[in-house]
PQR file of N, CA, C, O and H, with PARSE charges and radii, in Angstrom:
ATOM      1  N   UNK A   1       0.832  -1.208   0.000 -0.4000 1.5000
ATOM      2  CA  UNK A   1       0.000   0.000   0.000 -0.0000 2.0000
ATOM      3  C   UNK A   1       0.866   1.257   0.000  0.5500 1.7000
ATOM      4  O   UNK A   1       0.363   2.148  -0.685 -0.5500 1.4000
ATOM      5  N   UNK A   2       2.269   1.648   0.696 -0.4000 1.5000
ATOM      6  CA  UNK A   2       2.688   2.682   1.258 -0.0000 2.0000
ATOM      7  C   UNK A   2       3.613   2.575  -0.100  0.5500 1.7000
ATOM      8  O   UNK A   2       3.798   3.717  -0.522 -0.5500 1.4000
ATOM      9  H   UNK A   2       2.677   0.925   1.253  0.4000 1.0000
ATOM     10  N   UNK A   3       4.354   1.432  -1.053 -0.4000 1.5000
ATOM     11  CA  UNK A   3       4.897   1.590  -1.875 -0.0000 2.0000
ATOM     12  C   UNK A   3       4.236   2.075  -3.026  0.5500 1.7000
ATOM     13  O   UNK A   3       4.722   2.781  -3.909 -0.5500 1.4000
ATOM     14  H   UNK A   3       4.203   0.505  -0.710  0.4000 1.0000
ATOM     15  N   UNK A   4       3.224   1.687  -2.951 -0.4000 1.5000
ATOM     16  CA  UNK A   4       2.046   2.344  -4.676 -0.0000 2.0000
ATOM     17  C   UNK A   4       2.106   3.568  -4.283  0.5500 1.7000
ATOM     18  O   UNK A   4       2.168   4.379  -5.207 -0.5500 1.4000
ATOM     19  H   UNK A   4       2.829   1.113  -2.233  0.4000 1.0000
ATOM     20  N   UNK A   5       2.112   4.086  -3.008 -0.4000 1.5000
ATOM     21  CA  UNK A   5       1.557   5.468  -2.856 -0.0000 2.0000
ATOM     22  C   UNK A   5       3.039   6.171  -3.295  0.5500 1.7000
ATOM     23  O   UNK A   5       2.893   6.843  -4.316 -0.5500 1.4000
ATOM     24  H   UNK A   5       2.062   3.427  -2.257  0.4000 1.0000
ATOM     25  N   UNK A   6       4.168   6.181  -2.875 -0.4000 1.5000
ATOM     26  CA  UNK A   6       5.358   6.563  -2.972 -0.0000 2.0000
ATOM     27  C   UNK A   6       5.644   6.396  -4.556  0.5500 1.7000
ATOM     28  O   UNK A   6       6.337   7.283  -5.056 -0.5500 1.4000
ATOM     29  H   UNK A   6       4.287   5.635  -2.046  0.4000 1.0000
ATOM     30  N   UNK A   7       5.220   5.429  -5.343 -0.4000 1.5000
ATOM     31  CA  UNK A   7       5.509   5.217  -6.612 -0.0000 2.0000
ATOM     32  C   UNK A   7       4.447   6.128  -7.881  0.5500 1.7000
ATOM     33  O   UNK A   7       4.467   6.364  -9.089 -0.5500 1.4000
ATOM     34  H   UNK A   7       4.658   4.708  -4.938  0.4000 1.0000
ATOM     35  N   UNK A   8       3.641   6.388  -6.757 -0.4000 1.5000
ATOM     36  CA  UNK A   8       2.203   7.218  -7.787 -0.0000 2.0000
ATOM     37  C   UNK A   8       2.976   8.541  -7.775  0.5500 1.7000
ATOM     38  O   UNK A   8       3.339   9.117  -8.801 -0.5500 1.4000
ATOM     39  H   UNK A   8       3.624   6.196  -5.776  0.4000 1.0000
ATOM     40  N   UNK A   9       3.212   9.006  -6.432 -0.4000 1.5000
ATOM     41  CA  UNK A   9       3.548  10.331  -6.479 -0.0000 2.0000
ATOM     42  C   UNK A   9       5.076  10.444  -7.164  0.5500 1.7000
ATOM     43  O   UNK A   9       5.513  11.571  -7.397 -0.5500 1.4000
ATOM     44  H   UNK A   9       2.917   8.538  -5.599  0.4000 1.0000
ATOM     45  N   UNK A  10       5.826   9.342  -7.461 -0.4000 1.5000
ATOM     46  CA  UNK A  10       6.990   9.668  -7.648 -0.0000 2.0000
ATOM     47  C   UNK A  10       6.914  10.114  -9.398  0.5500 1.7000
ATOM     48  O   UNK A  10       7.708  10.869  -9.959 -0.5500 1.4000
ATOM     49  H   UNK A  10       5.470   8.427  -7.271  0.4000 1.0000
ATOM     50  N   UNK A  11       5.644   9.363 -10.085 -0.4000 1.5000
ATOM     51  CA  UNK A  11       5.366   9.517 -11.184 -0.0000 2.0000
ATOM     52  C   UNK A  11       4.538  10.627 -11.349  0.5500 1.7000
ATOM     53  O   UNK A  11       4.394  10.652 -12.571 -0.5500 1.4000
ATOM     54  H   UNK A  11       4.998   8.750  -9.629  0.4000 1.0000
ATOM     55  N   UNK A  12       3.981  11.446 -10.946 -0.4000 1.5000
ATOM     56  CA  UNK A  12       3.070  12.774 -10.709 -0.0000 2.0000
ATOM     57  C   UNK A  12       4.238  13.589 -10.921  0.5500 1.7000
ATOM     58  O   UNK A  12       4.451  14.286 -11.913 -0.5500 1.4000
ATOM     59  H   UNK A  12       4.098  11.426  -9.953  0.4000 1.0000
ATOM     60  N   UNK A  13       5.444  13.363  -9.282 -0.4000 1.5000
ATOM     61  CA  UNK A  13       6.341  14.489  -9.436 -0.0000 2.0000
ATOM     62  C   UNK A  13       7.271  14.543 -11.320  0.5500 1.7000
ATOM     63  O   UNK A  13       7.764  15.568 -11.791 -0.5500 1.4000
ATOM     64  H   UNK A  13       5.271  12.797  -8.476  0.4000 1.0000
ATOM     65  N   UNK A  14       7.257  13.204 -11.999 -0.4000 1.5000
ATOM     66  CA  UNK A  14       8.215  13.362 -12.939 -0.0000 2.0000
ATOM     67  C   UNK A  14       7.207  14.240 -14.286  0.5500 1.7000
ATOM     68  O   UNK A  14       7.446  15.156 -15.073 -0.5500 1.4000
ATOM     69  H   UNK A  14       6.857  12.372 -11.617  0.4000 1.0000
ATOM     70  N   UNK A  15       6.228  13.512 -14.042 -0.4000 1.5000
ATOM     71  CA  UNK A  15       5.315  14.245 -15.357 -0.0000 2.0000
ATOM     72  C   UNK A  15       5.051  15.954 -14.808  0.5500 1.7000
ATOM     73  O   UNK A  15       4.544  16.890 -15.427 -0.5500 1.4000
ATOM     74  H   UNK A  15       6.034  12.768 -13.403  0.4000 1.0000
ATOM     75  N   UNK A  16       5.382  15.922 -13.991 -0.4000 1.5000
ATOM     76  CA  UNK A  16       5.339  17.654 -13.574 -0.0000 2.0000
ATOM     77  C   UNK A  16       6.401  18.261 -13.802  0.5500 1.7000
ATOM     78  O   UNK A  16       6.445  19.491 -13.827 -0.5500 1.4000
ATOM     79  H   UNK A  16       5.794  15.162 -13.488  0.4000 1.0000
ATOM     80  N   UNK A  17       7.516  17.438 -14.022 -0.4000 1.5000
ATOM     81  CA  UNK A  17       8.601  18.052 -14.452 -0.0000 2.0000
ATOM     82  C   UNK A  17       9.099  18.389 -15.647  0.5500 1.7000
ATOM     83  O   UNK A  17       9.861  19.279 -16.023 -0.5500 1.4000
ATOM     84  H   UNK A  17       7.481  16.439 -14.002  0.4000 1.0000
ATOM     85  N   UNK A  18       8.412  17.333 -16.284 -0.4000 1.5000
ATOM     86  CA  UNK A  18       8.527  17.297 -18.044 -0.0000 2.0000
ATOM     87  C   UNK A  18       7.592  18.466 -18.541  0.5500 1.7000
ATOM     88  O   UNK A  18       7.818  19.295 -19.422 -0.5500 1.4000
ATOM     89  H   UNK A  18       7.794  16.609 -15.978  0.4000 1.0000
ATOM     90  N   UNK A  19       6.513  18.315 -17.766 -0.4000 1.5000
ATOM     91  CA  UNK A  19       5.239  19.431 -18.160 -0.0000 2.0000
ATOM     92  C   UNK A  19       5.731  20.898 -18.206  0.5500 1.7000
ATOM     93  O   UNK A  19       5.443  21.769 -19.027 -0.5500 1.4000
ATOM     94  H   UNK A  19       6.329  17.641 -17.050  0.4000 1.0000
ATOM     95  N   UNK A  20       6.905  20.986 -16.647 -0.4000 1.5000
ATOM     96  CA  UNK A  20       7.603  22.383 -16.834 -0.0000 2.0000
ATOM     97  C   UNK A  20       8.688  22.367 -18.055  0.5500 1.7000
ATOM     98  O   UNK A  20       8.678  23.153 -19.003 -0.5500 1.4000
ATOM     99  H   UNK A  20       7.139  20.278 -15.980  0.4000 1.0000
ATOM    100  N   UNK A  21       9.519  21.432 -17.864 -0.4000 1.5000
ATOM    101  CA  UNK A  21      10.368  21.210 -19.302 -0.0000 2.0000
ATOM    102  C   UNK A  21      10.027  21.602 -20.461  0.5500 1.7000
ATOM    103  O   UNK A  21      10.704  22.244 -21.265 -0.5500 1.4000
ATOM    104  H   UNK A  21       9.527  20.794 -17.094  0.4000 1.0000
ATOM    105  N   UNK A  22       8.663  21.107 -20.590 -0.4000 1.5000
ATOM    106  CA  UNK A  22       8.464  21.642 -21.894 -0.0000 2.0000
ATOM    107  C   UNK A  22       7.872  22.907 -22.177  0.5500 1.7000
ATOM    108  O   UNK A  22       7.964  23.420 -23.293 -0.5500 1.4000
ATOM    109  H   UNK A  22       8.114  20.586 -19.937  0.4000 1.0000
ATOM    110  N   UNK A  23       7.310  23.402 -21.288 -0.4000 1.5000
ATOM    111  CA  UNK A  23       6.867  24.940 -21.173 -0.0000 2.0000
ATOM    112  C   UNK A  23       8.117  25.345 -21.444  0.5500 1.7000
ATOM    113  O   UNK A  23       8.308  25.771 -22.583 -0.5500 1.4000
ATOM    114  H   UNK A  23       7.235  22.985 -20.382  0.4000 1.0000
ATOM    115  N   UNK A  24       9.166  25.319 -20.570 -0.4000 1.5000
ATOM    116  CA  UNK A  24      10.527  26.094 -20.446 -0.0000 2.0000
ATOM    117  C   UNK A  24      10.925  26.176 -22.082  0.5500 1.7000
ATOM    118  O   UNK A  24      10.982  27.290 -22.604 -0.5500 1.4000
ATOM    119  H   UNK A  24       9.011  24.973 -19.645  0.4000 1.0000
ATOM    120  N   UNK A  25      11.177  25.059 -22.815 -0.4000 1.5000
ATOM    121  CA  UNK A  25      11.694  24.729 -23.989 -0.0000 2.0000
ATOM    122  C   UNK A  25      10.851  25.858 -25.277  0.5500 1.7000
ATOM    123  O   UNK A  25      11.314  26.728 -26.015 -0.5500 1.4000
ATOM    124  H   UNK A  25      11.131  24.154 -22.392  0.4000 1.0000
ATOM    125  N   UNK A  26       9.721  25.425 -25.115 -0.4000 1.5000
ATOM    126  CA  UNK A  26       8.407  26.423 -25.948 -0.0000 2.0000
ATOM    127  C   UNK A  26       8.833  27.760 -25.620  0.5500 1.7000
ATOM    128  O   UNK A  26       9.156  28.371 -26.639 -0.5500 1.4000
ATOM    129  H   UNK A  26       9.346  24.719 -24.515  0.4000 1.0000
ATOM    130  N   UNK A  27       8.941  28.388 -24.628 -0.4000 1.5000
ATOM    131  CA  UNK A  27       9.295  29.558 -24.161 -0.0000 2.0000
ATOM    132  C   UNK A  27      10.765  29.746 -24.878  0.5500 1.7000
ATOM    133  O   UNK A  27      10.862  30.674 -25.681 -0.5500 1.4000
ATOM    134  H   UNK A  27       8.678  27.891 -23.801  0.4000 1.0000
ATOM    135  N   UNK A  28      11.558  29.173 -24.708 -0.4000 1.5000
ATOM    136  CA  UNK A  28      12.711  29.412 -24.976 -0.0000 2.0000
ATOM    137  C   UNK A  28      13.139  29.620 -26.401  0.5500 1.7000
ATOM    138  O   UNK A  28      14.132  30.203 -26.836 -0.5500 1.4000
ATOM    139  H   UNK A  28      11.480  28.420 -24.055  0.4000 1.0000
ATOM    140  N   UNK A  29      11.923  28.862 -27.179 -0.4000 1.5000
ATOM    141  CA  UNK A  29      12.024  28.783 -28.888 -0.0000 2.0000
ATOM    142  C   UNK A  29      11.109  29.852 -29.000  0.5500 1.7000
ATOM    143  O   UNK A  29      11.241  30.467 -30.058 -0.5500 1.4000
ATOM    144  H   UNK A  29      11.116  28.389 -26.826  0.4000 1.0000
ATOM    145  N   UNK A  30      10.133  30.315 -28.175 -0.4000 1.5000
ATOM    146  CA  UNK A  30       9.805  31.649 -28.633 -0.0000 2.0000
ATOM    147  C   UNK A  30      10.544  32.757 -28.929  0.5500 1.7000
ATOM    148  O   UNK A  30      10.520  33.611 -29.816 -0.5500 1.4000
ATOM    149  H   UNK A  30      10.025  29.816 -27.316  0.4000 1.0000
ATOM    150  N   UNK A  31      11.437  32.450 -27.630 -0.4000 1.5000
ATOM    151  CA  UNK A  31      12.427  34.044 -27.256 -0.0000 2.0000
ATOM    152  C   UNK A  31      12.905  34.267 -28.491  0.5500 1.7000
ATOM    153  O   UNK A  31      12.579  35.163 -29.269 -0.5500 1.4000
ATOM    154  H   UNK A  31      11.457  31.757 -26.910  0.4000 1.0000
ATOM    155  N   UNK A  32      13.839  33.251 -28.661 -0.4000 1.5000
ATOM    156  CA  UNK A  32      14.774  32.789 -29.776 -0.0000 2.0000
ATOM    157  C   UNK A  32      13.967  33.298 -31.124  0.5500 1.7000
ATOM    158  O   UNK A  32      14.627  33.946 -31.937 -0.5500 1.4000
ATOM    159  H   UNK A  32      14.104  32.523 -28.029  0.4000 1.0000
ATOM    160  N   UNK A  33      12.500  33.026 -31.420 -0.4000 1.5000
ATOM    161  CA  UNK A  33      11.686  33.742 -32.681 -0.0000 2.0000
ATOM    162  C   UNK A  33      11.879  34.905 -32.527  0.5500 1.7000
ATOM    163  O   UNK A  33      12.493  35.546 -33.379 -0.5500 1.4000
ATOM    164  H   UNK A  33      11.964  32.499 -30.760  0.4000 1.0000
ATOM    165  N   UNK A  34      11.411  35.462 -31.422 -0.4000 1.5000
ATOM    166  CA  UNK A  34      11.396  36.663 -31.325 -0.0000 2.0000
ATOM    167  C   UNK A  34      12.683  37.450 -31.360  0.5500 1.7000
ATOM    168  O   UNK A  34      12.708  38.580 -31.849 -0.5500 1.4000
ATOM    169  H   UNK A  34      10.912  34.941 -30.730  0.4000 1.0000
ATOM    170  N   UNK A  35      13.712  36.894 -30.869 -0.4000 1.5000
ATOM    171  CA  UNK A  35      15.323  37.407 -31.052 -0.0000 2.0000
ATOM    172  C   UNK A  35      15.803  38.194 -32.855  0.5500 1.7000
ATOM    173  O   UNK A  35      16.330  39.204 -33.323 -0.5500 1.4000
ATOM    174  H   UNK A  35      13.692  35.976 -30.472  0.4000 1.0000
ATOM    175  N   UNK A  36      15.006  36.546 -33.416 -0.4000 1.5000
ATOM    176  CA  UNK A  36      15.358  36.758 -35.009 -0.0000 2.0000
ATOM    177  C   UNK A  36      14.545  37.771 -35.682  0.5500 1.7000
ATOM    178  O   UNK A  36      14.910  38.464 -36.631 -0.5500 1.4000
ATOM    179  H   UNK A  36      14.578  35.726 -33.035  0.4000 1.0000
ATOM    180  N   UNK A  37      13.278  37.792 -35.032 -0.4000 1.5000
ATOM    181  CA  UNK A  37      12.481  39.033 -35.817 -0.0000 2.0000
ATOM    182  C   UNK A  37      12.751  40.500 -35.602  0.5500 1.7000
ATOM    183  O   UNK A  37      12.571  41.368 -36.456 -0.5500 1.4000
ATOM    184  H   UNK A  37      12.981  37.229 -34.261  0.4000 1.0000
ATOM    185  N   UNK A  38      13.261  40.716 -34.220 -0.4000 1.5000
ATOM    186  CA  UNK A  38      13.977  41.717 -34.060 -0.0000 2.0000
ATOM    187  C   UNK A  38      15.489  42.221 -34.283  0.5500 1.7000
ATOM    188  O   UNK A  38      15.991  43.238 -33.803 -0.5500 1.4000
ATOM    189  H   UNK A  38      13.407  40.010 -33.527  0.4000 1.0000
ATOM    190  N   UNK A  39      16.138  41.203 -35.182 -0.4000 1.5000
ATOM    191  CA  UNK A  39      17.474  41.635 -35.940 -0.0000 2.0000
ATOM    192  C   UNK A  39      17.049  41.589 -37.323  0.5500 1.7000
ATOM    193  O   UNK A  39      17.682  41.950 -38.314 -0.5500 1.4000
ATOM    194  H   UNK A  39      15.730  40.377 -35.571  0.4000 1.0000
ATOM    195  N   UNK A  40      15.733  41.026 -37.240 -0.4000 1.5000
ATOM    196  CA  UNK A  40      15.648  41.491 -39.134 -0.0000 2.0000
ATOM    197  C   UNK A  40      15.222  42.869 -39.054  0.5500 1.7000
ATOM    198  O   UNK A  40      15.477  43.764 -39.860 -0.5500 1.4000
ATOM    199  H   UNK A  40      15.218  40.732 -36.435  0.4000 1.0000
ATOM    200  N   UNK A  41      14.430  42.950 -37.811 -0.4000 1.5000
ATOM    201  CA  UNK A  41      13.682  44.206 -38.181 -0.0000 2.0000
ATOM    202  C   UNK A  41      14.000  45.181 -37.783  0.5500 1.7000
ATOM    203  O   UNK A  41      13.150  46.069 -37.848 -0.5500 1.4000
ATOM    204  H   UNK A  41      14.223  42.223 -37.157  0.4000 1.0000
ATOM    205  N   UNK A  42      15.477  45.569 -37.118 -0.4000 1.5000
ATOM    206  CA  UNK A  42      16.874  46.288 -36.785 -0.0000 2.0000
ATOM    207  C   UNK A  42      17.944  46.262 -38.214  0.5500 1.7000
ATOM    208  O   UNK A  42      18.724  47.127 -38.615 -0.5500 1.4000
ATOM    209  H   UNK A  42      16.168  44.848 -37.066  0.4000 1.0000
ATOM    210  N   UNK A  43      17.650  45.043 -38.711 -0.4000 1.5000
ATOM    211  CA  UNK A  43      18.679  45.383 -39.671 -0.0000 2.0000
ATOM    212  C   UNK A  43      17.669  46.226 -40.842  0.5500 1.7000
ATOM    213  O   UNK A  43      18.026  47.338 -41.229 -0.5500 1.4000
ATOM    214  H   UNK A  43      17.017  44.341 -38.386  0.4000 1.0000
ATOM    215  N   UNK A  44      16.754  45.772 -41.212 -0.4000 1.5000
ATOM    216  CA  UNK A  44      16.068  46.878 -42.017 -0.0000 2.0000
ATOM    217  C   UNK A  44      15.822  48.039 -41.616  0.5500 1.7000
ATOM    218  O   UNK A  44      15.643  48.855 -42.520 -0.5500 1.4000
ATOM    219  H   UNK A  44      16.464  44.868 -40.897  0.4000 1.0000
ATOM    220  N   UNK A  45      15.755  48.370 -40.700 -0.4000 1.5000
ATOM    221  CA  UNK A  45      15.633  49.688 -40.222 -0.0000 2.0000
ATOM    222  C   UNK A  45      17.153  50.572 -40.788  0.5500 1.7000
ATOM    223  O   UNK A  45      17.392  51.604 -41.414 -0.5500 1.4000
ATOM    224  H   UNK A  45      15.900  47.707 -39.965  0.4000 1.0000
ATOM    225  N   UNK A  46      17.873  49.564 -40.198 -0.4000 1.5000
ATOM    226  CA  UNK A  46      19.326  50.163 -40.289 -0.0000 2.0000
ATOM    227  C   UNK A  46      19.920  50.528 -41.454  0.5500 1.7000
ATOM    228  O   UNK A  46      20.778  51.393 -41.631 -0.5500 1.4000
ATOM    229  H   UNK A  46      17.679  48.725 -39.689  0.4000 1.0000
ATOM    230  N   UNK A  47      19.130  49.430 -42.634 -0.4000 1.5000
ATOM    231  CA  UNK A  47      19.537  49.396 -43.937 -0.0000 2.0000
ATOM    232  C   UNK A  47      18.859  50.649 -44.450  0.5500 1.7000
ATOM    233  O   UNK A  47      19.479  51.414 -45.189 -0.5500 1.4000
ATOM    234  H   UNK A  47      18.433  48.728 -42.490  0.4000 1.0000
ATOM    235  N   UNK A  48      17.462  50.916 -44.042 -0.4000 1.5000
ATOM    236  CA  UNK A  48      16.706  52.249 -44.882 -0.0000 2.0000
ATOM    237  C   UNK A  48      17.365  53.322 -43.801  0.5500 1.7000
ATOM    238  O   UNK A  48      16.577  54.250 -43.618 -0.5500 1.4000
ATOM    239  H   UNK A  48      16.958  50.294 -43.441  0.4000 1.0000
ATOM    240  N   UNK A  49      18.036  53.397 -43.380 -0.4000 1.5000
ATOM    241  CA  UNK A  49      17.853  54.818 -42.535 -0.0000 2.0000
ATOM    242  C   UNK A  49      18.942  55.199 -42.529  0.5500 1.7000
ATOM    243  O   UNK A  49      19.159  56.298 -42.018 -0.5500 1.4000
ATOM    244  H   UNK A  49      18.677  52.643 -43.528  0.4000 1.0000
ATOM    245  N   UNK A  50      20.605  54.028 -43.391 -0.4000 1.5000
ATOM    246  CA  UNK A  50      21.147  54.942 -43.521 -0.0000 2.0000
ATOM    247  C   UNK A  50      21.853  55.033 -45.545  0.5500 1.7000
ATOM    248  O   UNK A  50      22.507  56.002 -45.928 -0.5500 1.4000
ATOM    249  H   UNK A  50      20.429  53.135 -43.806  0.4000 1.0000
TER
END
């Protein structure tokens, strides 16, 4: 009984971790989009303005 319980939660805690993992990862490939859209759209700026 006390081992299922220790083994349920041990599997709760891992899928909670992956669940943040992958938020973190998504987030991180956003930034990263967003990084690139703002050096294109710095370098065009840069290109018309001078």
């Amino acid at each position: 009984m006390l081992t299922s319980l220790i083994l349920r939660r041990r599997v709760s805690a891992v899928s909670k971790d992956e669940a943040c993992a992958q938020a973190a990862a998504t987030s991180h490939i956003r930034l990263l989009c967003y990084l690139q859209l703002w050096q294109i759209i710095s370098f065009r700026f840069n290109a018309s303005s001078s």
